[in-house]
N, CA, C and O of each residue as an XYZ file, in Angstrom:
304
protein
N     100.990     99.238    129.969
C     102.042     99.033    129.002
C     103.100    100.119    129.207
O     102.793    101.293    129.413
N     104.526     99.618    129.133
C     105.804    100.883    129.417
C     105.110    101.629    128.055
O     104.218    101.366    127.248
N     106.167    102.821    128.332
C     106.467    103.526    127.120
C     107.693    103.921    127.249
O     108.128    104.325    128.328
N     108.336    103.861    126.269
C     109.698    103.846    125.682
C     109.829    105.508    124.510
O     109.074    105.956    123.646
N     110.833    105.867    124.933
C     111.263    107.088    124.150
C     112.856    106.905    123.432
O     113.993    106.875    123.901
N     112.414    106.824    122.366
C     113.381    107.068    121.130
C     113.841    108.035    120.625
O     113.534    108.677    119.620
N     115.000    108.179    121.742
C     115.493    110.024    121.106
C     116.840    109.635    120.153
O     117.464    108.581    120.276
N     117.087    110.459    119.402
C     118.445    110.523    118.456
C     119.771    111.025    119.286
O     119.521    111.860    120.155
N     120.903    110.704    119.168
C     121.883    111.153    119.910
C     122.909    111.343    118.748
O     123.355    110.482    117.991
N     123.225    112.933    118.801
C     123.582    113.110    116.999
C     125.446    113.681    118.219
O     125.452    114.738    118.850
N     126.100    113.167    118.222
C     127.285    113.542    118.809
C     126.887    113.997    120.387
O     126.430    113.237    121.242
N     127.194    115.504    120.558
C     126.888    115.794    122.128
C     125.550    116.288    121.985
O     124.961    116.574    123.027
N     124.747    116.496    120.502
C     123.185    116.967    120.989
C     122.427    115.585    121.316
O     122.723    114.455    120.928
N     121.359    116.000    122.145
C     120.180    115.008    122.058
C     118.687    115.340    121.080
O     118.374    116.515    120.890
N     118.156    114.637    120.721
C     117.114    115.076    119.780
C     115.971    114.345    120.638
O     115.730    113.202    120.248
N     115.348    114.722    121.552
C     114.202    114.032    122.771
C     113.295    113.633    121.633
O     113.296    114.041    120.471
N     112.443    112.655    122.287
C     111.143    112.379    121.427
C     110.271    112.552    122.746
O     110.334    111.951    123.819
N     109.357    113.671    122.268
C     108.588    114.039    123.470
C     107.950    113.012    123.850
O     108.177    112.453    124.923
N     107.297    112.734    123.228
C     105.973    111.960    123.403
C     105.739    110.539    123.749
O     104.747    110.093    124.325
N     107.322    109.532    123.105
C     107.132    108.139    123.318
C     106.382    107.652    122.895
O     105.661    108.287    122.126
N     106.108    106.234    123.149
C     105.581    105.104    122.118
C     105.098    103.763    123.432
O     105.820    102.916    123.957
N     103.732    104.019    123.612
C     103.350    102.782    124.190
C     103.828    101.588    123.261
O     103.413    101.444    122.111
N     104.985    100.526    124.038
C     105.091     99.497    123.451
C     105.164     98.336    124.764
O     105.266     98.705    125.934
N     105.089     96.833    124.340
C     105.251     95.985    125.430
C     106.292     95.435    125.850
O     106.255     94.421    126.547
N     107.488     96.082    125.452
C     108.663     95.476    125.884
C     109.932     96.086    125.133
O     109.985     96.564    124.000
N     110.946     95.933    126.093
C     112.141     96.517    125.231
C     112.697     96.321    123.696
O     113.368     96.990    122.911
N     111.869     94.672    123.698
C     112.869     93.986    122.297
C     111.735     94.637    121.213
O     112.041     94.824    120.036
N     110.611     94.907    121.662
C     109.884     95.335    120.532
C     110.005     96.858    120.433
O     109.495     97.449    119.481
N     110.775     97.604    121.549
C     111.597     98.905    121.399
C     111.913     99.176    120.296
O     111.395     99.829    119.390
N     113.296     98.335    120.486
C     114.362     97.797    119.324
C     114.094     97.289    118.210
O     114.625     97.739    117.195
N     113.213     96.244    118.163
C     112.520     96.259    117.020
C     111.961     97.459    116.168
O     112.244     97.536    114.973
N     111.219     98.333    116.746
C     110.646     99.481    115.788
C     112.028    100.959    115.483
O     112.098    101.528    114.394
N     112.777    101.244    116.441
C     113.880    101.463    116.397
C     114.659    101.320    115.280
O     115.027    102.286    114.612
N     114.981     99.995    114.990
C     115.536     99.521    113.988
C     114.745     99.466    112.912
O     115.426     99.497    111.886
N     113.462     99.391    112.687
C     112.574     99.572    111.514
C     112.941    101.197    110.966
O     113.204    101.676    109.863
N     112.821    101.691    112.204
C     112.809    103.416    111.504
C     114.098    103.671    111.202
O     114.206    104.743    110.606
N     115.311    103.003    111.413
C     116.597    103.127    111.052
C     116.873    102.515    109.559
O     117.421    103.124    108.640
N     116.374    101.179    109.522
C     116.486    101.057    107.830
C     115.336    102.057    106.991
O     115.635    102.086    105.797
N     114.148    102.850    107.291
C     113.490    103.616    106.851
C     114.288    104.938    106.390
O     114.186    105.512    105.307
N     115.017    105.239    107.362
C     116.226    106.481    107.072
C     117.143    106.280    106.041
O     117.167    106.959    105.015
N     117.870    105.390    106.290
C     119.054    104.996    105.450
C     118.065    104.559    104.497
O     117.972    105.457    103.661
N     117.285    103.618    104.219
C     116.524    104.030    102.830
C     116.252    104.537    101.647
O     116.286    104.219    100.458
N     115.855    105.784    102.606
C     115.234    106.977    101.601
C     115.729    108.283    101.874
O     115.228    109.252    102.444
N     117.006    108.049    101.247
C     118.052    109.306    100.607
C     117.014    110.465    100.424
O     116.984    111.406    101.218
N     116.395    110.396     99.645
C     115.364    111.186     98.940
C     114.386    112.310     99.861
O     113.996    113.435     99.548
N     114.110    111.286    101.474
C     113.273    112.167    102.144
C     114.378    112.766    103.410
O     114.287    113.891    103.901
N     115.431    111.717    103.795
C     115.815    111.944    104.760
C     117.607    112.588    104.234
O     118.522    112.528    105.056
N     117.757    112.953    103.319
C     119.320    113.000    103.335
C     120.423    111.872    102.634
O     119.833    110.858    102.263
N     121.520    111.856    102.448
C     122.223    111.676    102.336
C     123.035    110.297    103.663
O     123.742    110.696    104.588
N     122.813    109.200    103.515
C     122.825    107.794    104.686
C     124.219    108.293    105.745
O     124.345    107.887    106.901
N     125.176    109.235    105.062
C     126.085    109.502    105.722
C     126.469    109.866    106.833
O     127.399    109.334    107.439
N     125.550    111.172    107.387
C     125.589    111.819    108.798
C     125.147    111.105    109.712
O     125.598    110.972    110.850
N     123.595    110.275    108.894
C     123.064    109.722    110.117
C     123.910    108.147    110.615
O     123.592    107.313    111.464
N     124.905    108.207    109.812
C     126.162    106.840    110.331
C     126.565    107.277    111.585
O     127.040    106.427    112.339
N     126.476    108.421    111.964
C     127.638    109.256    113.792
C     126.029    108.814    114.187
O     126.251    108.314    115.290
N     125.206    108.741    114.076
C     123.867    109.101    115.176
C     123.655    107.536    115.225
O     123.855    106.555    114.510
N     122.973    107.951    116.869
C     122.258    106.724    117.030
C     121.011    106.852    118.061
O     120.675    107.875    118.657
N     120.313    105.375    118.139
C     119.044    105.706    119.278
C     119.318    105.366    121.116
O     119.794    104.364    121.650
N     118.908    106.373    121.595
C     118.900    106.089    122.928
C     117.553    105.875    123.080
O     116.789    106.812    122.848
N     116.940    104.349    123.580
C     116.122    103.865    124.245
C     116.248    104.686    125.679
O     117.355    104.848    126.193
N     115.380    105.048    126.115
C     114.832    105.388    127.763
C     113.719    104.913    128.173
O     113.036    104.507    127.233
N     113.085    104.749    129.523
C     112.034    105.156    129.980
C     111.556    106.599    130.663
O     111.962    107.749    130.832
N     110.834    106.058    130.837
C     109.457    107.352    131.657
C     110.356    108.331    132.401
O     110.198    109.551    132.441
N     111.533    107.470    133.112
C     112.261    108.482    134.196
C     113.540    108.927    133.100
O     114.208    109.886    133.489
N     113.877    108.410    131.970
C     114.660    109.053    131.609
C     116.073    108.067    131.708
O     117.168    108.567    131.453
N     115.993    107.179    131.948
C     116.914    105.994    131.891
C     117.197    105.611    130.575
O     116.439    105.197    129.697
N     118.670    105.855    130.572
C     118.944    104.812    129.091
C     119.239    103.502    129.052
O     120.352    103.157    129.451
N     118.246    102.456    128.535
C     118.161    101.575    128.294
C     118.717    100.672    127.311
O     118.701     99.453    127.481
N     119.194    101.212    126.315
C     119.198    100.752    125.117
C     120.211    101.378    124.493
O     120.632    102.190    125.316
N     121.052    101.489    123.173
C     121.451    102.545    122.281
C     121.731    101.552    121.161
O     122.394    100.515    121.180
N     121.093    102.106    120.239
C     121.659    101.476    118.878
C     122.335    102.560    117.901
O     121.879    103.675    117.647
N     123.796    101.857    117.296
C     124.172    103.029    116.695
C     123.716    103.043    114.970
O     123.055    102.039    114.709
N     123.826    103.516    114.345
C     122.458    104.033    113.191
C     123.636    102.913    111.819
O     123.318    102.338    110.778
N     125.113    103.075    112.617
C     125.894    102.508    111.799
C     126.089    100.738    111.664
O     126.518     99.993    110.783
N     125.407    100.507    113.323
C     125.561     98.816    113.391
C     123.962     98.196    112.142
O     123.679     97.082    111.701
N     123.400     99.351    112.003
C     122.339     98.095    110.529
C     122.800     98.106    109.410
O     122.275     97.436    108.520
């Protein structure tokens, strides 16, 4: 099974996700991606204020570090 890494891209920083996420495919990437994005915007309460994280978004990669993917935190 790939594994896919979901790092944050907050302007010019990157926020790596070390570790990745055995999943079976890109769309189910994106799928959980986007789960943890309405989880954020959510809950004001744990994560902040929905505002900042409107500039951020996810860079999908693989193993080598390829970006695959990007969702911006503002398109949900």
């Amino acid at each position: 099974m790939p594994r896919y890494f979901l790092n944050i891209r907050d302007n010019d920083a990157l926020i790596a996700d070390p570790d990745g996420d055995d999943i079976p495919d890109l769309d189910e990437a994106r799928t959980l991606a986007l789960e943890i994005i309405h989880d954020i915007l959510g809950r004001p309460n744990v994560y902040g204020a929905p505002g900042p994280w409107q500039a951020r978004s996810f860079e999908i990669t693989d193993e080598s570090g390829t970006v695959l993917l990007t969702i911006p935190f503002a398109s949900v």
